[in-house]
N, C-alpha and C positions, 0 to 999 in steps of 0.2 A: 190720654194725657201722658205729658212722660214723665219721669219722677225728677223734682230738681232736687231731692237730700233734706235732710233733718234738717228741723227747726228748733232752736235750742230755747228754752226760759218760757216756754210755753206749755208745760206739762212733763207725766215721765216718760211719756211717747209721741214726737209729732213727726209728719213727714209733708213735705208739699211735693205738688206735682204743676204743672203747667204746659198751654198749647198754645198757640198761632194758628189760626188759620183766615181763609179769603172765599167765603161763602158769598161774593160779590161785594164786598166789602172787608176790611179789617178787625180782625176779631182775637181778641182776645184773651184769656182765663188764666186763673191762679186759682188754686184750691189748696189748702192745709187743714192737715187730719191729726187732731190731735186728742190723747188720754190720759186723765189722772185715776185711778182708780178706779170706779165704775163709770166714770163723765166720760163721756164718747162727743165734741164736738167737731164738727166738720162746717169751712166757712170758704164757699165757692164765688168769684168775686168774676164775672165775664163782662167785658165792655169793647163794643165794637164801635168803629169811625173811619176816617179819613186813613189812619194813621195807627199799629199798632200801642196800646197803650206801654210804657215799658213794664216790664216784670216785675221790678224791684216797687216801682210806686204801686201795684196791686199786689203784693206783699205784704210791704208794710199796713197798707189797709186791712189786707186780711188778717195777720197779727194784731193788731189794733182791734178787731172788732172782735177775735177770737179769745182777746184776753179779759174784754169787757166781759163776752157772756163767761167766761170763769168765774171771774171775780163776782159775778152776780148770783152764781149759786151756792148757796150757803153747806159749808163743810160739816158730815156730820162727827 
């Protein structure tokens, strides 16, 4: 995957990365890796079709989902 740069508001360290590829089909991924403290989540989003999906809408999903499981583990 290649790195596409920090993700900001989603911890005190995240960084995404993302690919393309055509495994006979259109494919593909977004991942973002991110830390607060000791919470280590990492949220890997791959959809393949017709048609690459764009990056930014598997992003945003991936931030979206990444900030649910935050917000769902309780701070000690």
């Amino acid at each position: 995957m290649a790195p596409a740069g920090p993700v900001t508001g989603v911890g005190e360290e995240a960084e995404a990365f993302t690919k393309q590829s055509t495994p006979g089909f259109k494919y593909a991924e977004y991942m973002v890796h991110s830390r607060t403290g000791n919470l280590v989540v990492k949220v890997w989003l791959a959809v393949g079709g017709d048609s690459f999906t764009p990056t930014a809408t598997l992003a945003a999903k991936a931030v979206a989902i990444l900030s649910a499981t935050r917000s769902a583990v309780p701070v000690a």
